[in-house]
Structure formats: C-alpha cells, structure tokens
PDB file of N, CA, C and O in Angstrom:
ATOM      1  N   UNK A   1       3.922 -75.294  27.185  1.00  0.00           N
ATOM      2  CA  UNK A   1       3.215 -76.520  27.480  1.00  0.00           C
ATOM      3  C   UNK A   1       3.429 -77.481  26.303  1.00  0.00           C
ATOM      4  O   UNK A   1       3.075 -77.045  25.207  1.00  0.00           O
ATOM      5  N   UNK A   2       3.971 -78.769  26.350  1.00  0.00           N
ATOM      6  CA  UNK A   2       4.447 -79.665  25.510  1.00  0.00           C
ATOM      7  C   UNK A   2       3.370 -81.079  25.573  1.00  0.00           C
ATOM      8  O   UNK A   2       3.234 -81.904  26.477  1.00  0.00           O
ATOM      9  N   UNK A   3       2.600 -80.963  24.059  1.00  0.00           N
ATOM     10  CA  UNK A   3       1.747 -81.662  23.807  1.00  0.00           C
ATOM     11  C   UNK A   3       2.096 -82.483  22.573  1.00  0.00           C
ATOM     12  O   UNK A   3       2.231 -81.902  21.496  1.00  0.00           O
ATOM     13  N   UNK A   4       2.234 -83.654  22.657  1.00  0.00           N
ATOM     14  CA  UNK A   4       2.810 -84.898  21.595  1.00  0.00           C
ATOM     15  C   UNK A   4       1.764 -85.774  20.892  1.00  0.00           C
ATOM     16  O   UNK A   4       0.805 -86.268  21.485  1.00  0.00           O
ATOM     17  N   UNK A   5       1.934 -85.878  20.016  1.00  0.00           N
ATOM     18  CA  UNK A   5       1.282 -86.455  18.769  1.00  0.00           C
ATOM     19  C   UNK A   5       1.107 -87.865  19.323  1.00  0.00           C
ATOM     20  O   UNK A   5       2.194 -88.299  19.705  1.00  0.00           O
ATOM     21  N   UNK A   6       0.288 -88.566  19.463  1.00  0.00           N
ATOM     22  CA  UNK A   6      -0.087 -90.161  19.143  1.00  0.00           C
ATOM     23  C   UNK A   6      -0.103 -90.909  18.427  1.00  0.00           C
ATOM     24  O   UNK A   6       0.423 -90.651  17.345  1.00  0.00           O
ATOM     25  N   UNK A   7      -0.816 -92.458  18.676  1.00  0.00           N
ATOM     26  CA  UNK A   7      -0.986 -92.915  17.658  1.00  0.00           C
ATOM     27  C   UNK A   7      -2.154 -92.447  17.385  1.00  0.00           C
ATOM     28  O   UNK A   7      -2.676 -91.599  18.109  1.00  0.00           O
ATOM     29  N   UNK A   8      -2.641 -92.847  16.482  1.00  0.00           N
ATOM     30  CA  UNK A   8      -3.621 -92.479  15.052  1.00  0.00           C
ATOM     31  C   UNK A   8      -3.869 -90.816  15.148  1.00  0.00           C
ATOM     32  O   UNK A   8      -4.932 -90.205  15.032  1.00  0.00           O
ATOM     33  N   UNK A   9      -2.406 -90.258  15.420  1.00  0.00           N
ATOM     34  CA  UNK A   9      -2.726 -88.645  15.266  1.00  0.00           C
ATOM     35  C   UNK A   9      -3.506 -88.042  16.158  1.00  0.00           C
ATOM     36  O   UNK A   9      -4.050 -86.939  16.125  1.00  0.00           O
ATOM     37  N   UNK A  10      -3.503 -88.767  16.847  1.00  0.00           N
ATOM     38  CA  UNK A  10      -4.114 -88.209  18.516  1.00  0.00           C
ATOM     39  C   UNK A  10      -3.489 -87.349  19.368  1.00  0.00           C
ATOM     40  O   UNK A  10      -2.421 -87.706  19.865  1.00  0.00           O
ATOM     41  N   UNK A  11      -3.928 -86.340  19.617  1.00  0.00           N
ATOM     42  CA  UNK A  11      -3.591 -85.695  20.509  1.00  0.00           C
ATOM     43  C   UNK A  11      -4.558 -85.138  22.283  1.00  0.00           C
ATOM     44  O   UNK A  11      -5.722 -84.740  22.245  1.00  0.00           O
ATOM     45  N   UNK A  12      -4.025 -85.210  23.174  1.00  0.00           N
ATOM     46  CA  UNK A  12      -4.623 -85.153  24.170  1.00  0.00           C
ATOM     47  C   UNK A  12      -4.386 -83.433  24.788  1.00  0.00           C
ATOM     48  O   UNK A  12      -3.281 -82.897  24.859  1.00  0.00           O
ATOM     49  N   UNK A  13      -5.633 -82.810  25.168  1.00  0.00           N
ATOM     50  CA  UNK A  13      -4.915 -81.416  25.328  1.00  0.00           C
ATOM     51  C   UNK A  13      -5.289 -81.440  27.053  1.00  0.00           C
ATOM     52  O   UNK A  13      -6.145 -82.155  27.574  1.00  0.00           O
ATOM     53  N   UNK A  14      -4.255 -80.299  27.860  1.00  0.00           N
ATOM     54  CA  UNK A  14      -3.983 -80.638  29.511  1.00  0.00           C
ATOM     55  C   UNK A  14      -5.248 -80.195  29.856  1.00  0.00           C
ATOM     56  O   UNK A  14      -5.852 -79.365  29.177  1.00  0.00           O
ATOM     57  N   UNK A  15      -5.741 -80.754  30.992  1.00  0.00           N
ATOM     58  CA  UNK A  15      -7.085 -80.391  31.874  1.00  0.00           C
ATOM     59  C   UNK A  15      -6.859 -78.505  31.579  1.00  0.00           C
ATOM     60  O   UNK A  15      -7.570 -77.775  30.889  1.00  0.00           O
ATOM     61  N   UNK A  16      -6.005 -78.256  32.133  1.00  0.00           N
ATOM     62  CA  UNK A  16      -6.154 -76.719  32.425  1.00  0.00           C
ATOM     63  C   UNK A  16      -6.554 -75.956  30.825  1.00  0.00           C
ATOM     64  O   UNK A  16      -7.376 -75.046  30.719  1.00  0.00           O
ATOM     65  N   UNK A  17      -6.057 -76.337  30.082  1.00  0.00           N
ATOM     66  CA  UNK A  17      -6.498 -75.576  28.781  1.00  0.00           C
ATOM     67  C   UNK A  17      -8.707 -76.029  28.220  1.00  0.00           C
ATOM     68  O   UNK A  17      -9.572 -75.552  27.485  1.00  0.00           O
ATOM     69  N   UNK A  18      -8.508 -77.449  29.421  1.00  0.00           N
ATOM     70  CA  UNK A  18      -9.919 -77.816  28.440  1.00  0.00           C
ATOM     71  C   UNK A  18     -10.975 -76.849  29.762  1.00  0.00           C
ATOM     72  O   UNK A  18     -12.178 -76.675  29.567  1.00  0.00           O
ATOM     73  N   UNK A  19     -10.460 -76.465  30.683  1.00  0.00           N
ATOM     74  CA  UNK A  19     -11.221 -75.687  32.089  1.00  0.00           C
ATOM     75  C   UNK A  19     -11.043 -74.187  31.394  1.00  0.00           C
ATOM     76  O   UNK A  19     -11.966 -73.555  30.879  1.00  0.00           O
ATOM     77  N   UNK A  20      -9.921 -73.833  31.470  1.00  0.00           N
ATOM     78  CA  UNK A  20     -10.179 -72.151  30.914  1.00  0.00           C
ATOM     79  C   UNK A  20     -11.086 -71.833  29.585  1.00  0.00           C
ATOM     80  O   UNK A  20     -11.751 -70.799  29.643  1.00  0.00           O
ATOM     81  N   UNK A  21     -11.168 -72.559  28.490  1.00  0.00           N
ATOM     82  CA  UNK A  21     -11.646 -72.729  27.419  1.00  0.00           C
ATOM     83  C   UNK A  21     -13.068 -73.592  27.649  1.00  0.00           C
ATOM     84  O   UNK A  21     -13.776 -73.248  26.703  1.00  0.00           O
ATOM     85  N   UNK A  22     -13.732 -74.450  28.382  1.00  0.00           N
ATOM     86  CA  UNK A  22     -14.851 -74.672  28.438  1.00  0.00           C
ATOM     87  C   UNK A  22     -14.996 -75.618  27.594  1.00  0.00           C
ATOM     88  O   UNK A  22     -16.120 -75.652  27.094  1.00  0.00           O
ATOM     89  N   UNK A  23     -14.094 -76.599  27.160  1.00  0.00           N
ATOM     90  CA  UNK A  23     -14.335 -77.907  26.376  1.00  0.00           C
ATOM     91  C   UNK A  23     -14.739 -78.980  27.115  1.00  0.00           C
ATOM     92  O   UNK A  23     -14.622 -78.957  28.340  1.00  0.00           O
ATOM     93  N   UNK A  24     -15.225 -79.970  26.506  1.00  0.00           N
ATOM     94  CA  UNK A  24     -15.551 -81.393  26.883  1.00  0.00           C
ATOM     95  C   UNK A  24     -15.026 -82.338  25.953  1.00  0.00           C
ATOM     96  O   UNK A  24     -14.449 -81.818  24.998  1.00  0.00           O
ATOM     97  N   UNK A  25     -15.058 -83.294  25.966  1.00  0.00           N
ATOM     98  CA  UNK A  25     -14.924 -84.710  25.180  1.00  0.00           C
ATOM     99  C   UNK A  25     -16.593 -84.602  24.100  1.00  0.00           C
ATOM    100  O   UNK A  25     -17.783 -84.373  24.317  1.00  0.00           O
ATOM    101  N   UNK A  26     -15.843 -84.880  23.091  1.00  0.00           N
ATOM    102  CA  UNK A  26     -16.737 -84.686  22.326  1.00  0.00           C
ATOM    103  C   UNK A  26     -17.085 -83.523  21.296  1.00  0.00           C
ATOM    104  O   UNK A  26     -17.988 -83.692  20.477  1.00  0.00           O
ATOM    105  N   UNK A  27     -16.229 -82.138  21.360  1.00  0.00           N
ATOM    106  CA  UNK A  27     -16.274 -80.461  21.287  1.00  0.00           C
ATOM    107  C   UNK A  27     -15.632 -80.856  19.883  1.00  0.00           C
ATOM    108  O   UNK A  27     -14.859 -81.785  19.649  1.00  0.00           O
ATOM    109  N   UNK A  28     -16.267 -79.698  18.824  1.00  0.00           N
ATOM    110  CA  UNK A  28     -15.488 -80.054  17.598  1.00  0.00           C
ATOM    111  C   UNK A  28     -14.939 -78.762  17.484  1.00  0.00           C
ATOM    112  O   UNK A  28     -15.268 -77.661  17.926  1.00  0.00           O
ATOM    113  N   UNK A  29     -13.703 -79.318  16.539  1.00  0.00           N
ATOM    114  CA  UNK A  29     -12.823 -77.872  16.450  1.00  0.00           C
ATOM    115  C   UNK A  29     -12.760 -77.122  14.445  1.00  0.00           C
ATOM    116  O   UNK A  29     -13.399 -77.532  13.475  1.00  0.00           O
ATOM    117  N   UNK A  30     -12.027 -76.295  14.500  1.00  0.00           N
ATOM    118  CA  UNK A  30     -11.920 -76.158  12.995  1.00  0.00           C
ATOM    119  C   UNK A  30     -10.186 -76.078  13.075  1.00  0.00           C
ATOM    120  O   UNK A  30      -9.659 -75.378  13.939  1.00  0.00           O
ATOM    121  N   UNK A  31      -9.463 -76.768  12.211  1.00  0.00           N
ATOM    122  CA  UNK A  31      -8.013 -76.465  11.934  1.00  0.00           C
ATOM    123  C   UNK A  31      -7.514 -75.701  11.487  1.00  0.00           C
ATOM    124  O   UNK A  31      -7.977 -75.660  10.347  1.00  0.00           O
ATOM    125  N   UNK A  32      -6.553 -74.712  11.624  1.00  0.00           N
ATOM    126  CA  UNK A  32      -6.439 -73.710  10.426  1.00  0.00           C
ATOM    127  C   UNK A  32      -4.259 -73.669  10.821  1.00  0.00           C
ATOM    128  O   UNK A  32      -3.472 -73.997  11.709  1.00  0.00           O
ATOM    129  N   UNK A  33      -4.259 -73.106   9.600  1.00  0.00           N
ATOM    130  CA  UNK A  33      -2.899 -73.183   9.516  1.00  0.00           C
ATOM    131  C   UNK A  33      -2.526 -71.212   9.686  1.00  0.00           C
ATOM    132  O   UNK A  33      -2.663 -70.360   8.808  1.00  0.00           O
ATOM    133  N   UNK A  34      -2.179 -71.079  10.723  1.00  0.00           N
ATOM    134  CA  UNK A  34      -1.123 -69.580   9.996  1.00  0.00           C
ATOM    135  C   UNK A  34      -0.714 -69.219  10.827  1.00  0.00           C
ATOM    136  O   UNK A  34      -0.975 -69.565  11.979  1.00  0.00           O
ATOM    137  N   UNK A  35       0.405 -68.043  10.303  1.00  0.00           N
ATOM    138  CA  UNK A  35       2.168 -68.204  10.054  1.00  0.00           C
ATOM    139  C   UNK A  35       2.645 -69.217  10.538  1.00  0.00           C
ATOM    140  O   UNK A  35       3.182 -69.316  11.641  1.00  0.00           O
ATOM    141  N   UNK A  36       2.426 -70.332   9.468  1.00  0.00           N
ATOM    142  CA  UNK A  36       3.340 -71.561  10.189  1.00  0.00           C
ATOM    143  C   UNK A  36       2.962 -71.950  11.637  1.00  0.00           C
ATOM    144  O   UNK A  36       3.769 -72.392  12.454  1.00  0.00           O
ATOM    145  N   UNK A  37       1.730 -71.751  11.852  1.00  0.00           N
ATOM    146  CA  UNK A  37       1.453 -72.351  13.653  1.00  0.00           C
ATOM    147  C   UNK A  37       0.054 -73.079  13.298  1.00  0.00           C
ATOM    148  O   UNK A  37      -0.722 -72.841  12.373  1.00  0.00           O
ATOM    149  N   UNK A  38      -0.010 -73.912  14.191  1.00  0.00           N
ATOM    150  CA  UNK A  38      -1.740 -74.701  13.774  1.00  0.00           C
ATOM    151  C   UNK A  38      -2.423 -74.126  15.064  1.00  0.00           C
ATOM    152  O   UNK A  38      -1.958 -73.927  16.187  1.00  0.00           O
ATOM    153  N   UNK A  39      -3.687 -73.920  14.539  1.00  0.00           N
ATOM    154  CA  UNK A  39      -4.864 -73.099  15.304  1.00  0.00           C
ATOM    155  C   UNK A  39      -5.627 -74.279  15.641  1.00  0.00           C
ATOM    156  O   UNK A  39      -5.704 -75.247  14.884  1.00  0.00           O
ATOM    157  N   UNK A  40      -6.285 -74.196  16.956  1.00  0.00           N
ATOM    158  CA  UNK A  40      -7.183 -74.929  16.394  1.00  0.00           C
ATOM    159  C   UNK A  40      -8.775 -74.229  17.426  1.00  0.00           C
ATOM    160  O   UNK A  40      -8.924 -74.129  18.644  1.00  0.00           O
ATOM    161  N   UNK A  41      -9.741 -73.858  16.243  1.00  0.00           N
ATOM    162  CA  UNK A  41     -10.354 -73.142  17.030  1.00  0.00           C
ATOM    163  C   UNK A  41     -11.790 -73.995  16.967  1.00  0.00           C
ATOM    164  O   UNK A  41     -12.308 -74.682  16.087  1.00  0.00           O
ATOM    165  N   UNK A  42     -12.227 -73.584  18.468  1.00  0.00           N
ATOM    166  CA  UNK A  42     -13.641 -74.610  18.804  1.00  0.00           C
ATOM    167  C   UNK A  42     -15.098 -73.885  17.607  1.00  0.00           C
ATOM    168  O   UNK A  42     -15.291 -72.728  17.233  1.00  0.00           O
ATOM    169  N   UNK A  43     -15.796 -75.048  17.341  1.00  0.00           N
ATOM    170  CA  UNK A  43     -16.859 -74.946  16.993  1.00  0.00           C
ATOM    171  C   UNK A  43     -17.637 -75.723  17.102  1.00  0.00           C
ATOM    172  O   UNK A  43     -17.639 -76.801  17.697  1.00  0.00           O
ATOM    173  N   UNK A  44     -18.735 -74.950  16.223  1.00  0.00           N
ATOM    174  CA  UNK A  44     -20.420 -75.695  16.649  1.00  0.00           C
ATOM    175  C   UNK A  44     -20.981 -76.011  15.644  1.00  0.00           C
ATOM    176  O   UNK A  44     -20.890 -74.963  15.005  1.00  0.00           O
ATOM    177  N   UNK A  45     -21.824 -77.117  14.642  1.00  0.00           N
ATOM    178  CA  UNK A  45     -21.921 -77.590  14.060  1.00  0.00           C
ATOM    179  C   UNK A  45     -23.071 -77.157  13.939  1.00  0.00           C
ATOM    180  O   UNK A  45     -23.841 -77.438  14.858  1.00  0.00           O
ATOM    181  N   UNK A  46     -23.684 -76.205  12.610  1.00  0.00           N
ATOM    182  CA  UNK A  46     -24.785 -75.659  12.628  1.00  0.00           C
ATOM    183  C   UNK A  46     -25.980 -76.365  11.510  1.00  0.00           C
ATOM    184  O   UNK A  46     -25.709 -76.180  10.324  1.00  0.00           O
ATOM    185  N   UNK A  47     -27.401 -77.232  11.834  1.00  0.00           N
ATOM    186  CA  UNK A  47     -27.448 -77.604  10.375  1.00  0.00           C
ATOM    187  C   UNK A  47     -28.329 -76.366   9.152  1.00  0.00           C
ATOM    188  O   UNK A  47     -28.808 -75.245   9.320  1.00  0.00           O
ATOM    189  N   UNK A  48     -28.228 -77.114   8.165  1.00  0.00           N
ATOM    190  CA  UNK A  48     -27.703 -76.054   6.863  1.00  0.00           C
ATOM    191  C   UNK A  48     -29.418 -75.078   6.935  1.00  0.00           C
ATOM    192  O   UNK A  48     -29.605 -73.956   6.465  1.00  0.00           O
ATOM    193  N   UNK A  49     -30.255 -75.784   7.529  1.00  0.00           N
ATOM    194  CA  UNK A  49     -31.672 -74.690   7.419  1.00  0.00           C
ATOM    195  C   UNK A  49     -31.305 -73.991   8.712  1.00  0.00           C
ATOM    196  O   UNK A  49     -31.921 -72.949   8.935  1.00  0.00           O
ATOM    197  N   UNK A  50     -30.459 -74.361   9.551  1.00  0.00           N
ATOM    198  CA  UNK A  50     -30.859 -73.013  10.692  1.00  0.00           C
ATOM    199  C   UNK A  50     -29.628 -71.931  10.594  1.00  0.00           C
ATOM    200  O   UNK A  50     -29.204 -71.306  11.566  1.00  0.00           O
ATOM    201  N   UNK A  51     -29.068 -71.804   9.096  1.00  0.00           N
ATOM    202  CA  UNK A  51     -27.972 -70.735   9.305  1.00  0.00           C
ATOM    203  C   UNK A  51     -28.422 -69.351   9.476  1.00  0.00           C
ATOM    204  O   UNK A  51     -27.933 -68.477  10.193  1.00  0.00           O
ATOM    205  N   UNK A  52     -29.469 -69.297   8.672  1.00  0.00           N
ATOM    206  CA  UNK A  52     -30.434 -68.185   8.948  1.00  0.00           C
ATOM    207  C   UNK A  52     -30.164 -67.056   9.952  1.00  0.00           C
ATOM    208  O   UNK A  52     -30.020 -65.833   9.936  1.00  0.00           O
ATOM    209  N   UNK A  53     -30.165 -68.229  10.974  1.00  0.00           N
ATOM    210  CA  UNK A  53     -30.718 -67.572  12.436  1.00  0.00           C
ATOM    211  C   UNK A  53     -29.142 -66.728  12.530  1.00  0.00           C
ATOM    212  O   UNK A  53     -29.404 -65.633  13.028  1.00  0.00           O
ATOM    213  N   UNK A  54     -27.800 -66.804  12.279  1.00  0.00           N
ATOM    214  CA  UNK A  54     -26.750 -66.514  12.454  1.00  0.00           C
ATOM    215  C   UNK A  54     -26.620 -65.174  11.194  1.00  0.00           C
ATOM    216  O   UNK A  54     -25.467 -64.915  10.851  1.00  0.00           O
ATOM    217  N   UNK A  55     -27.400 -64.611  10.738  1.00  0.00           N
ATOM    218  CA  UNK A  55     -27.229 -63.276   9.632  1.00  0.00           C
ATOM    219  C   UNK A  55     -27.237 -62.471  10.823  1.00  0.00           C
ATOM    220  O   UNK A  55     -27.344 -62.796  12.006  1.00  0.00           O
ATOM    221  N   UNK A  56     -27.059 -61.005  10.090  1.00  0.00           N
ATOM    222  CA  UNK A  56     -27.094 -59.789  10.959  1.00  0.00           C
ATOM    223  C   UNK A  56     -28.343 -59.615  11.593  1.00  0.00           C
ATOM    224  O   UNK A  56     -28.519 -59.431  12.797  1.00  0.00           O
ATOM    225  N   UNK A  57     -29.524 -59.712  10.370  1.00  0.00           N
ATOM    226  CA  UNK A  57     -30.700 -59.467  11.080  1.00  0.00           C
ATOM    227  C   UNK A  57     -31.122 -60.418  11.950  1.00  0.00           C
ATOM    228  O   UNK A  57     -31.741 -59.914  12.888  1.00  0.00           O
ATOM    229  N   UNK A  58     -30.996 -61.989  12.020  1.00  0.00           N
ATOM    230  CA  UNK A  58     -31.794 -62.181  13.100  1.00  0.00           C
ATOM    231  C   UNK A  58     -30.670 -62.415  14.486  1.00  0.00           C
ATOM    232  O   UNK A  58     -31.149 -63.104  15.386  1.00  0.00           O
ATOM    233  N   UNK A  59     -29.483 -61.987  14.672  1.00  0.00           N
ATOM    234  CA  UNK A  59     -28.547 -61.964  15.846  1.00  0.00           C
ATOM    235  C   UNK A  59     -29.390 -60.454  16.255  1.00  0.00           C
ATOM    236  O   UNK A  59     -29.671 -60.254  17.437  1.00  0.00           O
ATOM    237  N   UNK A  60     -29.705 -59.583  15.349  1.00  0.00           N
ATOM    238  CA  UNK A  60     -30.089 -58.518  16.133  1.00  0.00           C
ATOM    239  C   UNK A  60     -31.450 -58.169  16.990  1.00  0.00           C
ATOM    240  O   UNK A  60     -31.772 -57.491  17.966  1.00  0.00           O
ATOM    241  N   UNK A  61     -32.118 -59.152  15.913  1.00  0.00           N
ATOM    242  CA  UNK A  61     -33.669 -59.455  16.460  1.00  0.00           C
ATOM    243  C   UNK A  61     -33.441 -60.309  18.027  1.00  0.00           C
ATOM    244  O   UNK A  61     -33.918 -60.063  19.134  1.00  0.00           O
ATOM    245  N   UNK A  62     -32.690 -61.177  17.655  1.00  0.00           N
ATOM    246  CA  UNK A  62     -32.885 -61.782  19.052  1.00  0.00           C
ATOM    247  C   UNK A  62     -31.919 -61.224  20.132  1.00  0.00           C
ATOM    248  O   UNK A  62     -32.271 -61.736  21.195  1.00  0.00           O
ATOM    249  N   UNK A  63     -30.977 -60.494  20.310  1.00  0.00           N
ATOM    250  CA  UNK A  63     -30.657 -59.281  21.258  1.00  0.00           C
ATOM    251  C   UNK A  63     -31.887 -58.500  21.784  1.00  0.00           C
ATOM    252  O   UNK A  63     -32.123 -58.159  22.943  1.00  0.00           O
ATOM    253  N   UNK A  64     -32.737 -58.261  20.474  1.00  0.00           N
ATOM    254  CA  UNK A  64     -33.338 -57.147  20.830  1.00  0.00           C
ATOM    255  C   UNK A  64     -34.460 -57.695  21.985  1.00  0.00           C
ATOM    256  O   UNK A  64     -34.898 -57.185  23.016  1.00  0.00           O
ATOM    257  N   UNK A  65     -34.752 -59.241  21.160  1.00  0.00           N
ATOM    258  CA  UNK A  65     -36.193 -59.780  22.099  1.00  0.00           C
ATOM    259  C   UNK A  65     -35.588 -60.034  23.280  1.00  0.00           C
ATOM    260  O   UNK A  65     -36.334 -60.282  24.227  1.00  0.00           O
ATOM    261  N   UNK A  66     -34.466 -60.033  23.453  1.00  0.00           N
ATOM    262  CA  UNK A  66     -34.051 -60.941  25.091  1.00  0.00           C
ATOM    263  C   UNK A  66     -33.665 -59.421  25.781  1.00  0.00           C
ATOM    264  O   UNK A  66     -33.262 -59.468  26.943  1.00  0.00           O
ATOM    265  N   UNK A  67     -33.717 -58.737  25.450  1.00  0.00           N
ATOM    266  CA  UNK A  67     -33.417 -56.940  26.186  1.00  0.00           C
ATOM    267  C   UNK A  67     -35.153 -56.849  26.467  1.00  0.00           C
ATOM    268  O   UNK A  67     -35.440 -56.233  27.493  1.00  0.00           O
ATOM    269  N   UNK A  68     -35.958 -57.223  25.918  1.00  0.00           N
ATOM    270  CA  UNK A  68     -37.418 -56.827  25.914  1.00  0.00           C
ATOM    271  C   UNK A  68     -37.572 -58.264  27.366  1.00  0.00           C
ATOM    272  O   UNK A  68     -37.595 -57.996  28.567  1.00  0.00           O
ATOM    273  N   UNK A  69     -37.602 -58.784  27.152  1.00  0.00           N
ATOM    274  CA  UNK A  69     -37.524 -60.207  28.186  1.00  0.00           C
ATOM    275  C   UNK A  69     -37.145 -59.633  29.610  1.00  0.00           C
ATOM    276  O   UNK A  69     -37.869 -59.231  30.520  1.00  0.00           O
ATOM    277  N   UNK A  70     -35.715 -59.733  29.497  1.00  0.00           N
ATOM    278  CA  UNK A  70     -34.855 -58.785  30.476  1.00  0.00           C
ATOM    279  C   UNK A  70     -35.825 -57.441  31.699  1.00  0.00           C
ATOM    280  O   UNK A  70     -35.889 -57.329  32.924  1.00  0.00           O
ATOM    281  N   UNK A  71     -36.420 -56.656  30.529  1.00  0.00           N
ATOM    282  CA  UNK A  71     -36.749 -55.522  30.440  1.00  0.00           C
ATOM    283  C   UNK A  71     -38.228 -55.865  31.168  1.00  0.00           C
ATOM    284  O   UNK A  71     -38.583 -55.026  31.996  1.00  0.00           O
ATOM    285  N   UNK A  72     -38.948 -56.778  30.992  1.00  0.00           N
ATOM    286  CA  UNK A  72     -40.052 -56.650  30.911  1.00  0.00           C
ATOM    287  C   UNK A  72     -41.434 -55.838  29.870  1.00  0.00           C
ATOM    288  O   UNK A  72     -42.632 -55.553  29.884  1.00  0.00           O
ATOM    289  N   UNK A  73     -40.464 -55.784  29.231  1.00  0.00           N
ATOM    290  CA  UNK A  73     -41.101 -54.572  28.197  1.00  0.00           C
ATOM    291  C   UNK A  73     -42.086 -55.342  26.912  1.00  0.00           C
ATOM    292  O   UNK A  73     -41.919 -55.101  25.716  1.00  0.00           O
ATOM    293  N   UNK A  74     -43.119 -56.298  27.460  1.00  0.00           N
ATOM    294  CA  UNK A  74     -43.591 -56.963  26.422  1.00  0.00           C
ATOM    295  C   UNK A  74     -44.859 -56.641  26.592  1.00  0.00           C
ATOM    296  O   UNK A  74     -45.415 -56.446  27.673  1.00  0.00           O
ATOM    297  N   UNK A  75     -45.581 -56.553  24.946  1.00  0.00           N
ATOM    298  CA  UNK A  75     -47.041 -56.759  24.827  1.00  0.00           C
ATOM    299  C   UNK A  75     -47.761 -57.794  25.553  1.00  0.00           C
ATOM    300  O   UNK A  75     -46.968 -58.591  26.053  1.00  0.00           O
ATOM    301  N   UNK A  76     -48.805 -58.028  25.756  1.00  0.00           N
ATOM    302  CA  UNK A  76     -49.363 -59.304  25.659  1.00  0.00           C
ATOM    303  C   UNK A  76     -50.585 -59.482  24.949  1.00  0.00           C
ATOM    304  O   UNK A  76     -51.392 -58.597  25.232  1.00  0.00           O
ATOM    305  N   UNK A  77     -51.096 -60.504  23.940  1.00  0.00           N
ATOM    306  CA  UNK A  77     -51.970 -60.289  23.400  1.00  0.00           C
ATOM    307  C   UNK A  77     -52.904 -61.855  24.304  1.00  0.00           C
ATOM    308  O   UNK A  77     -52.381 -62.662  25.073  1.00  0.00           O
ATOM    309  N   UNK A  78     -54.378 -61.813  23.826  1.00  0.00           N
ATOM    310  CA  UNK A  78     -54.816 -62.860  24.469  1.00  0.00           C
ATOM    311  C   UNK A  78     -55.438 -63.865  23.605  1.00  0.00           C
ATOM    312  O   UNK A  78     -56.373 -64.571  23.983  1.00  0.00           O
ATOM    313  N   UNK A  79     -54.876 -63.925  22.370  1.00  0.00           N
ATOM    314  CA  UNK A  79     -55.260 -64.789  21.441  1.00  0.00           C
ATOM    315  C   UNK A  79     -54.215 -64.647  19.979  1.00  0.00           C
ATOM    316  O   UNK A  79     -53.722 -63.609  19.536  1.00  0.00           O
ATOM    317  N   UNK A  80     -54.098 -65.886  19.498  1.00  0.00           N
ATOM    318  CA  UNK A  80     -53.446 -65.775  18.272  1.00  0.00           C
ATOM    319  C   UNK A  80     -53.472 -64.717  17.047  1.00  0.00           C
ATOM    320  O   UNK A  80     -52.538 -64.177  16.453  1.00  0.00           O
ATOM    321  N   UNK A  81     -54.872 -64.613  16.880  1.00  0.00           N
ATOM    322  CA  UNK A  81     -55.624 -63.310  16.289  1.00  0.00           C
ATOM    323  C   UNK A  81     -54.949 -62.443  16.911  1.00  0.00           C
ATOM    324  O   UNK A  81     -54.100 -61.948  16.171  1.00  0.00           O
ATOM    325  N   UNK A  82     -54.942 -62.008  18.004  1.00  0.00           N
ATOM    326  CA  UNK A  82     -54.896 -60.800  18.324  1.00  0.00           C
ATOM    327  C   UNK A  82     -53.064 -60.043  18.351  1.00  0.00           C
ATOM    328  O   UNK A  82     -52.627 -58.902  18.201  1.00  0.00           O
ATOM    329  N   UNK A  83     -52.439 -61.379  18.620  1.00  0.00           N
ATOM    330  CA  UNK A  83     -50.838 -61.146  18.211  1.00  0.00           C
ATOM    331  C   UNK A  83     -50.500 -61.080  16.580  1.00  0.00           C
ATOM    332  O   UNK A  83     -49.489 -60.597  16.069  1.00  0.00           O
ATOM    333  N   UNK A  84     -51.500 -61.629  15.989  1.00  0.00           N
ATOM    334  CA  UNK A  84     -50.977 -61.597  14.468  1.00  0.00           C
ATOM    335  C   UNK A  84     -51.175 -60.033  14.611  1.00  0.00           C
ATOM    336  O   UNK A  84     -50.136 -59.380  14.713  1.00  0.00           O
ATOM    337  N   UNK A  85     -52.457 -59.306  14.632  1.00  0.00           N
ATOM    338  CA  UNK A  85     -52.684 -58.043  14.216  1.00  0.00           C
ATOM    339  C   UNK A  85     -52.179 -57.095  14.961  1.00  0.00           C
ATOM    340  O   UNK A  85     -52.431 -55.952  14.580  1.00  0.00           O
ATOM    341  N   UNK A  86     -51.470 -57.226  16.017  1.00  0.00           N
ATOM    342  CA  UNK A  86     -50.827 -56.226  16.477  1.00  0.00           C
ATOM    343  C   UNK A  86     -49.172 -56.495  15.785  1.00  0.00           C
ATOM    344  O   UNK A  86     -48.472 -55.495  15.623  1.00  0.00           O
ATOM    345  N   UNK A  87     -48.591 -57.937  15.384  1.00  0.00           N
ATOM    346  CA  UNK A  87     -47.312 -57.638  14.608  1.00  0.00           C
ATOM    347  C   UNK A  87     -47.813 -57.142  13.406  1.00  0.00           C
ATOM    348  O   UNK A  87     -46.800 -56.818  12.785  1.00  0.00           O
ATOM    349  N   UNK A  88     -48.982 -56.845  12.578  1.00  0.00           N
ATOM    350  CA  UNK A  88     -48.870 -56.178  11.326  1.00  0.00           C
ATOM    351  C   UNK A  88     -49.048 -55.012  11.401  1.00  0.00           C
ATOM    352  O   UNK A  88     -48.652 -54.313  10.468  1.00  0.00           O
ATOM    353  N   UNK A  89     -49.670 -54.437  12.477  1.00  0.00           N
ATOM    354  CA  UNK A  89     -49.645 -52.702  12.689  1.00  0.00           C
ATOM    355  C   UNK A  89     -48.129 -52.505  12.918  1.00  0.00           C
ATOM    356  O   UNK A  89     -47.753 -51.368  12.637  1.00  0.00           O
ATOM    357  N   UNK A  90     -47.248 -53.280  13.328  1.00  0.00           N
ATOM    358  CA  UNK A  90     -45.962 -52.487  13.187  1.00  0.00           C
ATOM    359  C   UNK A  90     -45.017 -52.286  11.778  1.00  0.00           C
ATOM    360  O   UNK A  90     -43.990 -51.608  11.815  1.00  0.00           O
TER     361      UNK A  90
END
C-alpha cells in the first residue's frame, strides 16, 4: 500500500487501515524509528496525576473490581460509615 508525503509533511493513511485499527481524525500517535522502518504507533494522552491508575497495582485492582461487577459478587453497605469499616476489616 503506497502512501506519499505532502505538503507540510502530511500524510493521509487509506480508510481500510483507519477501520481495522479503530482510528479517527484527531487519534495521536507515537513515532518510533526501527530497523530502518518508521512505526507509528497509536496513543492516548494520559495527564501526569492520573498515571497512577496505569501501575501494576491499580490495572489489577480494577480487573479485579470489574470481575466482582461482572460476578455480582459485591458487598453492600448502607452508609458511608459502614463501607469505611468494612474496607478496614480487610
């Protein structure tokens, strides 16, 4: 598939690559160079207080809560009080 450079370094990529891949107008990418081929892979622009959420522990926490969701497998407490003190007994 033969894709050509523009002006101001523009490039346009074919419907079919932006449908299999799930892009839109607007999608940011990251550039990367290797062996001599340019990559260019999609990303998401995360800001700098919510990287957090992307560590091991909380990707695993939130697997775990959406399997509990899924599952039906939830407490319920009936007051704020009463959810604080049942997360500190665990």
């Amino acid at each position: 598939m033969k894709i050509t450079i523009r002006s101001r370094n523009q490039i346009t990529l074919p419907e079919e690559i932006l449908k299999e891949l799930d892009l839109s107008q607007g999608d940011d990418f990251i550039a990367a160079i290797k062996d001599g081929h340019l990559e260019l892979i999609p990303a998401m622009l995360i800001p700098k207080d919510e990287t957090y959420l992307f560590t091991p522990y909380w990707q695993e926490a939130i697997q775990q809560a959406e399997k509990e969701l899924r599952e039906n497998d939830l407490e319920k407490a009936d007051s704020v009080d009463e959810m604080l003190y049942k997360l500190d007994e665990e």
